[in-house]
PLY file of the C-alpha trace (Angstrom):
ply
format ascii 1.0
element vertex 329
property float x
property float y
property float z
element edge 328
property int vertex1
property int vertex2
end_header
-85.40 171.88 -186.04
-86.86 168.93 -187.03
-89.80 168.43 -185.25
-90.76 164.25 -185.53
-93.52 162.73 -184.62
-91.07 160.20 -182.72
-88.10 162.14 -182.35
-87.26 165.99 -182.19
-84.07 167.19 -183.47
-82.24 170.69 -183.11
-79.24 171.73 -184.78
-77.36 175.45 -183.95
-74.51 176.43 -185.29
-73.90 173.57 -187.53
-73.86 170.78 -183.98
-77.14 168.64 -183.39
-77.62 170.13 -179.41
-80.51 167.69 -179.06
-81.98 164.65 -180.50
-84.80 163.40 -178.19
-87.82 161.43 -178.44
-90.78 163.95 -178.51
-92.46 163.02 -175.52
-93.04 165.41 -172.82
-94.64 164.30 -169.66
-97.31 166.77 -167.41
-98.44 167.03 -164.23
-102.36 166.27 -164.19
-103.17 168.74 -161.51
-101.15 172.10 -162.44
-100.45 171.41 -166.41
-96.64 171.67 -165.75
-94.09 170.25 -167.25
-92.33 167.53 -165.73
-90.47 166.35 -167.88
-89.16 166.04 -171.52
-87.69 164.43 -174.19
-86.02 160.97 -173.24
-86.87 161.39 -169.31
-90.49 161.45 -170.44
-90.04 158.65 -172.50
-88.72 156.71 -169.81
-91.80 156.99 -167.93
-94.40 156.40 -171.22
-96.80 153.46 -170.16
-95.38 153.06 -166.93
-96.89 156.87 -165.30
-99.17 156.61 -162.25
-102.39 158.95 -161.77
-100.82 162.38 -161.78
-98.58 162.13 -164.06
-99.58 162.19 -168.02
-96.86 161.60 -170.96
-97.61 162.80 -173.77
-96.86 162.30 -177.27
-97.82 165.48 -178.82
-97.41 164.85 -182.43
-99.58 162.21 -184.26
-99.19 161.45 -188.24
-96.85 164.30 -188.48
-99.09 167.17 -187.13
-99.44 168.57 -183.89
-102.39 166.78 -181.90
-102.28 168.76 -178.80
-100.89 172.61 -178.80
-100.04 173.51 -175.17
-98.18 170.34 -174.85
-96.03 170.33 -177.68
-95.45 174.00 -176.55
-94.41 173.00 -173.14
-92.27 170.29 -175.20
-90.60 172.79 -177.73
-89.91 174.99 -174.81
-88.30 172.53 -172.63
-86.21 170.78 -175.36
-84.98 174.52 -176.26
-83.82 174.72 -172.85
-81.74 171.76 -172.60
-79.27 173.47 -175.01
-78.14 176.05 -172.62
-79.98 175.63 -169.70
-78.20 178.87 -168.41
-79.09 181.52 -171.37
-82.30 181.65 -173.88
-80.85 180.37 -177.12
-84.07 181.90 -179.01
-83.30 185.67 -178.59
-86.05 188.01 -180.53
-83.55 188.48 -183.14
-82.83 184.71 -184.04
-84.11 182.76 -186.25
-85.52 179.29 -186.30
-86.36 176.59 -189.43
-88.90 173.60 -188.57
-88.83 171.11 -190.99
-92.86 170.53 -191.54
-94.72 167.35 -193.63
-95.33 168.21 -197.71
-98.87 166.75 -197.14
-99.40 169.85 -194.19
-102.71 171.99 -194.37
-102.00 175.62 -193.97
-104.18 175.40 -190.71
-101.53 172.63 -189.90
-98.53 174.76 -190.87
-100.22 177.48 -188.72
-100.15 175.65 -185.61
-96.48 174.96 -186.29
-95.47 178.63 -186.55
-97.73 179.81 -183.14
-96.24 176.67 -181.20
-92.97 177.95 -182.24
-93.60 181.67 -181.74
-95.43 180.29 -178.38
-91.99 178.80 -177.15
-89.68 182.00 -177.87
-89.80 182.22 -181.70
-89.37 185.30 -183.49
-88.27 184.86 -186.20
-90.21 181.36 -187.71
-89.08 179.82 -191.42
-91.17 176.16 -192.09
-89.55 173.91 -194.69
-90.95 170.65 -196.42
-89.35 167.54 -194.89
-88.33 166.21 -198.12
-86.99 168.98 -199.29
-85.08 169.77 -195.88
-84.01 165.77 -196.43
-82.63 166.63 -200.04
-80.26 169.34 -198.86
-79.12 167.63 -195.39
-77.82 164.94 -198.01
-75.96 167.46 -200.12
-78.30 167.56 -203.01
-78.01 170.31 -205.31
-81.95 171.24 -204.96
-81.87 174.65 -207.81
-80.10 172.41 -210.26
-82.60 172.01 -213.16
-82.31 167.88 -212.18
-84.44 165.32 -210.76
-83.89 163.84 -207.76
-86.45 161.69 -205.55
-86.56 161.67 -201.99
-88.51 159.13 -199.35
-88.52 160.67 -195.65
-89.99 157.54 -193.70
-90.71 159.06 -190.39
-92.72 158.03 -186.99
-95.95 159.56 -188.34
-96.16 160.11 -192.24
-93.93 158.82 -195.40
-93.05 161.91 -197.69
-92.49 161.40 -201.21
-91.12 164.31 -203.54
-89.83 164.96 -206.81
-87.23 167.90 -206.59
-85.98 170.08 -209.05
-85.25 173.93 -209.62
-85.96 174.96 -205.91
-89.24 173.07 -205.86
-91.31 170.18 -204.97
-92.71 169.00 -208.76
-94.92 165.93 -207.26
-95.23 164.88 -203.96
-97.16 162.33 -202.27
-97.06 162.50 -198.20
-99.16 159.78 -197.01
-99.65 158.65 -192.70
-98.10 155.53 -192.85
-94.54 155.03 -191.34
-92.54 153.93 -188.65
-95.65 154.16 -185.82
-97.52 151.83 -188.40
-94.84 149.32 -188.36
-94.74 149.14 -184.61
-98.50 148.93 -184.07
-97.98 145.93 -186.90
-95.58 144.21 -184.93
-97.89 144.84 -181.32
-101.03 143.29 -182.81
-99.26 140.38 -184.33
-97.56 139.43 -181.09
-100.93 139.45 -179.97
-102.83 137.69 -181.71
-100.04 134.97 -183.07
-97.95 134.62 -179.80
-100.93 135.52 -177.50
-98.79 137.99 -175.45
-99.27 141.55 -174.56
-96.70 143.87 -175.64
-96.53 147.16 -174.74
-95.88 150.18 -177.42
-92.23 150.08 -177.03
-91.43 147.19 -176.62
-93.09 146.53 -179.83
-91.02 149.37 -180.87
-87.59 146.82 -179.11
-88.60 144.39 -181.27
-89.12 146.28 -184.33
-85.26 147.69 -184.11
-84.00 144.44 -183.05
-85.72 141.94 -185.77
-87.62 144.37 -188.25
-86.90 143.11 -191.79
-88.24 144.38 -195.05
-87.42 140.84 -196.59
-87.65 137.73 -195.26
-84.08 136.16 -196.41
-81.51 138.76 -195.38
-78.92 136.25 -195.90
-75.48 136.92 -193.84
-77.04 140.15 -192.57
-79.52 138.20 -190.37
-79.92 139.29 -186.89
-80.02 137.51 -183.97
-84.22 136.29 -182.57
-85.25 138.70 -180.02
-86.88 137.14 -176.96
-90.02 139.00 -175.65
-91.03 138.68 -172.32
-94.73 139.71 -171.23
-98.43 138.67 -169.60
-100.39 136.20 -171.40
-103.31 137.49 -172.74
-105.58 135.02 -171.08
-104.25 134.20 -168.06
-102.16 137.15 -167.26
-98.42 134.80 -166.30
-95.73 135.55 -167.53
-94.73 134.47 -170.84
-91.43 134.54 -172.80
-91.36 134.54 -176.98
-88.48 133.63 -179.45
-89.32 136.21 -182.54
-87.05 135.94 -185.80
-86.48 138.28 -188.41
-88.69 136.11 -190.76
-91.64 136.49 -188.66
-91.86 140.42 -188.56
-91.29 140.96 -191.99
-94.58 139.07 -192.81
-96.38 140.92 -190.16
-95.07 143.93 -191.56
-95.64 143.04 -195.27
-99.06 144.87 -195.57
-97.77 148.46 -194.12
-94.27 148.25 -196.35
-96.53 147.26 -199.69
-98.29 150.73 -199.00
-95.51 152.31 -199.25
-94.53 150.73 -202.30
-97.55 152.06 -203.59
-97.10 155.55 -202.61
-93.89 155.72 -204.33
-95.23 153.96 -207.46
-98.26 157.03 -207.52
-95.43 159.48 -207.02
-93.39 158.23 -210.08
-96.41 157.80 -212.12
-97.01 161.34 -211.61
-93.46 162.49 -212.44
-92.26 163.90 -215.85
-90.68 162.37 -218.26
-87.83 164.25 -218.57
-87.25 164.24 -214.46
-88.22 160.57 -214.77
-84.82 159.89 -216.80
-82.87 161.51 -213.98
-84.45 159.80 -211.18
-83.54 156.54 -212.72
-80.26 157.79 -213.74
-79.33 159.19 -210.11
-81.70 156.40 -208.04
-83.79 157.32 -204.99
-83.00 158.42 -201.81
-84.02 157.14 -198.44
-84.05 158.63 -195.62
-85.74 159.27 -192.11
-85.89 156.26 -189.49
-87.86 154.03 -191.26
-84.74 153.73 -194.26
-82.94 151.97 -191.40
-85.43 148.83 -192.06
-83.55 146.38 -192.94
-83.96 145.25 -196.48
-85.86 147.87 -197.13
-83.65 149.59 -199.69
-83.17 146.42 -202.00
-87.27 145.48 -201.35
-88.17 148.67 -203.06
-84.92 148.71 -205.72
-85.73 144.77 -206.84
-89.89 146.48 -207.04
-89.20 149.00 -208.94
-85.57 148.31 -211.00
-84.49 151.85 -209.79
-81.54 152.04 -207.55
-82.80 153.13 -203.80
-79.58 154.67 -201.60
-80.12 155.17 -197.93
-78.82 158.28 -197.09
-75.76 158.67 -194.76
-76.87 159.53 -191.07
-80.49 159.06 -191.95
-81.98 160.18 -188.86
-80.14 163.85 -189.02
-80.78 164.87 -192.96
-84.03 166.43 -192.48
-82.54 168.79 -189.63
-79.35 168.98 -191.13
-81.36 170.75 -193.63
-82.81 172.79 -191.93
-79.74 173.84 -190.39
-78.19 174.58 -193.77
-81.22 176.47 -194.57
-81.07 178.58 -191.88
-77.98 180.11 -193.17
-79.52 180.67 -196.37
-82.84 181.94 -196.07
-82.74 185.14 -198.19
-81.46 182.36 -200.97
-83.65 179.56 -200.67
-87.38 180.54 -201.93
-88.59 177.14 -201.10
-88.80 178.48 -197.05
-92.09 179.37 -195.82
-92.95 182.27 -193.71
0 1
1 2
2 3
3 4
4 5
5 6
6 7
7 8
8 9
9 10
10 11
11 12
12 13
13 14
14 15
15 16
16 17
17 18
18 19
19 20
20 21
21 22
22 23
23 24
24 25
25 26
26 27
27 28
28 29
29 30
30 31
31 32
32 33
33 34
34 35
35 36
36 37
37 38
38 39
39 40
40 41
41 42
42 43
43 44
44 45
45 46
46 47
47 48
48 49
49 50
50 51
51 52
52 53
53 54
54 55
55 56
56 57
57 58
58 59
59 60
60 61
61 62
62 63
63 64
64 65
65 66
66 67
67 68
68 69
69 70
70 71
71 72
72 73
73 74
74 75
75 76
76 77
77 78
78 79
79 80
80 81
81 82
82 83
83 84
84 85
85 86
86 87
87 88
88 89
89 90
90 91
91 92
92 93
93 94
94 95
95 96
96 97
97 98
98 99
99 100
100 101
101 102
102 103
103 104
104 105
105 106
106 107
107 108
108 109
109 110
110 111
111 112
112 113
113 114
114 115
115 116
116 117
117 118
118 119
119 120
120 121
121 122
122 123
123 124
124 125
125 126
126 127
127 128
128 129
129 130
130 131
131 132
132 133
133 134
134 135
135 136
136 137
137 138
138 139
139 140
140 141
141 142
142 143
143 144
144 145
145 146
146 147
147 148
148 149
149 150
150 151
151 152
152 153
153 154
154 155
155 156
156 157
157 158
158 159
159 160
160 161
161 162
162 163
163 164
164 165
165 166
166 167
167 168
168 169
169 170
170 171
171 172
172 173
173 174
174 175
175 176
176 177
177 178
178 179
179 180
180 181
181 182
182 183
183 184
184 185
185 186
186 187
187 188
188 189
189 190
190 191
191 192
192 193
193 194
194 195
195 196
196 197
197 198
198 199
199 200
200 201
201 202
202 203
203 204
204 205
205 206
206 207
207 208
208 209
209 210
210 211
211 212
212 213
213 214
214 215
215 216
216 217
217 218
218 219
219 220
220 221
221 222
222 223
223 224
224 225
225 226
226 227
227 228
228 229
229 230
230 231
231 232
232 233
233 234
234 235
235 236
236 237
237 238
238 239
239 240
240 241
241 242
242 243
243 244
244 245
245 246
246 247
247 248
248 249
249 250
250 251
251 252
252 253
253 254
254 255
255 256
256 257
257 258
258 259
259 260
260 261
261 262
262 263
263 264
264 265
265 266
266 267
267 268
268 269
269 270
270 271
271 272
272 273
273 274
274 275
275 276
276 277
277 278
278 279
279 280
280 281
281 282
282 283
283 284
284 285
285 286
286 287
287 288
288 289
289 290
290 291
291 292
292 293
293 294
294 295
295 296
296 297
297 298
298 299
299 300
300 301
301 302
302 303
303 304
304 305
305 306
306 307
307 308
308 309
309 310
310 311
311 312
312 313
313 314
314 315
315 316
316 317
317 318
318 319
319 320
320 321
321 322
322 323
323 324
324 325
325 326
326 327
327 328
């Protein structure tokens, strides 16, 4: 399981069974779920009194226990609604940030245990991300992952089994789109709400601002103005978003600078020798892989399937846990 601050994946027996945005919406009155995953997402920003969606993840780490609970729980469910997939003697890996506190990693493990868990492994993201690719992680080599998620950016130097340096820092994807949301504001003077920020973001996001033939089409936003509340629509191009975005992406940069800096020598050869790997949703930016490779003069490769590595794994992981010492109990 890879358990996102914007998206929650589950893989059994080798198949993602879900991939759905970790929301998970609750009644106000009796705490119950009411719904999960991309039903709750539907109604984010749009709920009326008794209803509350929730987001129960922030920065990578669990904000609020019972409802990512009730969210683990009812996302568990959707794989066979008819039979509990978790029996006692089954086991579960949850992909966890490298930057985690162990009071952090504990409230993984209880909200797994709390939702049918019995048997609870935790795994770094990067290193989950490193395997899903195919990596050889126990060769004595150095390879370099970057997981850009909805919540943190996880940096990691692997060789022989282990993380060597690591720098896991909470700027990522959610950054981006609050970027985008305030700029619309303030330089278009319309109010856009969290996802569509998030619309415009996949539509027109760009790490560079010439993208040559690969330009996409403007996006056209409609919303209030901010002063007089009528309805407004907004031509945004590609250009546009990577500027507002410049600040959040150079951070980035600079957490992948501080992990190389803090890399050896010897690992350093093989990084440059092998390149960097990208992964998580935030390698889909466009650009983003030839921003950081014309930075840095090391070749940065976005992962195939991007979105999956860090639960695919997990998944592999699963199958080897009396092998792999770098799982967590």
């Amino acid at each position: 399981m890879d358990l996102g601050t914007a998206n929650t994946i589950i893989i059994s027996d080798d198949k993602i069974m879900v991939d759905e945005p970790s929301v998970v919406a609750l009644d106000r009155r009796t705490g119950k779920m009411i719904a999960v995953g991309g039903r709750a997402k539907l109604m984010y920003e749009k709920e009326q009194p008794n209803i509350r969606t929730i987001r129960p993840l922030s920065d990578g780490v669990i904000a609020d226990f019972s409802a990512c609970e009730q969210m683990m729980r009812g996302l568990i469910k959707m794989i066979h609604s008819g039979r509990r997939l978790f029996s006692p003697s089954l086991r579960m890996v949850i992909g966890v940030p490298s930057g985690s506190t162990e009071v952090e990693l504990r409230a993984v493990r209880d909200s797994a245990e709390h939702a049918d868990g019995r048997d609870v492994y935790l795994i770094f993201e990067p290193m989950a991300a490193a395997v899903g690719i195919g990596l050889d992680v126990e060769a004595p080599e150095g390879n370099m992952i970057v997981d850009i998620g909805g919540g943190t950016t996880e940096i990691a130097v692997i060789s022989l089994g282990g993380i060597v340096s690591n720098n896991s820092i909470k700027v990522a994807g959610d950054d981006l789109t609050a970027d985008i949301q305030e700029y619309m504001g303030r330089q278009h003077n319309v109010r856009v709400s969290e996802r569509m920020a998030e619309r415009i973001k996949i539509s027109v996001g760009s790490a560079l601002t010439d993208l040559g033939d690969e330009a996409p089409e403007d996006f056209t936003v409609i919303g209030p103005n901010k002063i007089t509340a009528l309805p407004m629509e907004v031509s945004v191009c590609y250009q546009e978003i990577a500027h507002c975005i410049d600040r959040t992406v150079a951070r980035i940069e600079a957490a992948v600078l501080n992990a190389l800096e803090n890399t050896p020598p010897e690992l350093y050869a093989d990084i440059v020798k092998n390149g960097i790997y990208l992964t998580g949703g935030g390698a889909l930016l466009r650009g983003l892989d030839k921003r950081l490779t014309d930075k840095m003069n090391i070749k940065f490769n976005v992962a195939d399937d991007p979105l999956h590595c860090v639960a695919k794994g997990a998944g592999i992981a699963l199958k080897n846990v009396n092998r792999f010492s770098f799982l967590m109990r």
